[in-house]
N, C-alpha and C positions, 0 to 999 in steps of 0.2 A: 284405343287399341292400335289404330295406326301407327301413334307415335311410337311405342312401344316394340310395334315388329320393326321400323325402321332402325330406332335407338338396337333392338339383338341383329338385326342384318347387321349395322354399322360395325357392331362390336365382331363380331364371326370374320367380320370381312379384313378387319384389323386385324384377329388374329388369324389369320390364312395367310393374310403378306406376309406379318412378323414371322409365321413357320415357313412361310417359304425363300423368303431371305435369308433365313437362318442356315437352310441345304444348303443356298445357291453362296453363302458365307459373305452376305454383301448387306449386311445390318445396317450400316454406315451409312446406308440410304434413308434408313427411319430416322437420320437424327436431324433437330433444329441448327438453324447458324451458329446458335451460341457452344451448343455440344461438338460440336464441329470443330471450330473454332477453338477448342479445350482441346478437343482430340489432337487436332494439328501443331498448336503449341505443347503438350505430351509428348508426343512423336519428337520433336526436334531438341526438347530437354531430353529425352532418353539418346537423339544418337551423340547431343555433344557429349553427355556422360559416357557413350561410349567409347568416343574419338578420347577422350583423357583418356581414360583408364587405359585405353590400347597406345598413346604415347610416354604416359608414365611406365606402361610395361616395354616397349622399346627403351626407354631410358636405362631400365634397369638392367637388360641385359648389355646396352652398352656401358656399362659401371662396370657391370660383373666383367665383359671381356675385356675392359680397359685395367682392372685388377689383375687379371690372371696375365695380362702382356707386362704388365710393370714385375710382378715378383719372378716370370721367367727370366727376363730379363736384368734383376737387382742380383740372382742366383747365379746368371751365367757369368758377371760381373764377380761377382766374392768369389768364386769359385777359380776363376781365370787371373784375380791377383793372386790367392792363396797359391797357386802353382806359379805363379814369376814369383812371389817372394820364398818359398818354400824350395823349390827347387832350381833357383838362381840361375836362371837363363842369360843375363847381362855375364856372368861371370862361368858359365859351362853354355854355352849355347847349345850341343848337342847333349842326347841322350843314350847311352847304349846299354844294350841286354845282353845276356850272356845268350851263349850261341842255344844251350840247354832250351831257352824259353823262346826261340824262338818257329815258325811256322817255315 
C-alpha cells in the first residue's frame, strides 16, 4: 500500500506541473535532451524555411519591378522614334498650330 500511494502521489504530482506549465506556457521544461534537441533543430529548419521563402519573395518583386522599368521604358523608346520618324524633325524642326487651337 505504500508503494501504491507514492506510485498516485508521483503521478498527481506529474500532472500538477504538466498543468501548471501548461498556464505558465513553458512545457519546454518537461522535455529530455534528446526532444530538445529535435525541438531546437525544428526551430532552425522552420526559420531558414522562412528566410527562402521571404528572399525568393523579394526576388520576385524585384523581377516584377525590373519588368515594369524595361517596358516603360522600351514604350517611351518606340514611341519617341515613332514621332522623329513620323513627323520628321531632322527636316521641320519646329512644329506649329494654328492660332484656333491654341490656349
Amino acid at each position: 500500500q505504500k508503494f501504491a500511494r507514492k506510485f498516485l502521489w508521483k503521478k498527481n504530482m506529474q500532472q500538477y506541473i504538466q498543468d501548471f506549465l501548461a498556464d505558465e506556457e513553458e512545457l519546454d521544461l518537461l522535455l529530455n535532451a534528446k526532444e530538445m534537441l529535435t525541438l531546437r533543430a525544428s526551430k532552425l529548419v522552420e526559420s531558414a524555411v522562412r528566410n527562402w521563402v521571404k528572399k525568393r519573395k523579394e526576388k520576385r518583386i524585384d523581377r516584377q519591378a525590373a519588368t515594369i522599368i524595361s517596358r516603360n521604358l522600351q514604350g517611351f523608346l518606340v514611341r519617341s522614334s515613332l514621332l522623329r520618324r513620323h513627323l520628321q524633325f531632322e527636316k521641320y524642326p519646329r512644329i506649329y498650330f494654328p492660332a484656333a487651337f491654341t490656349w
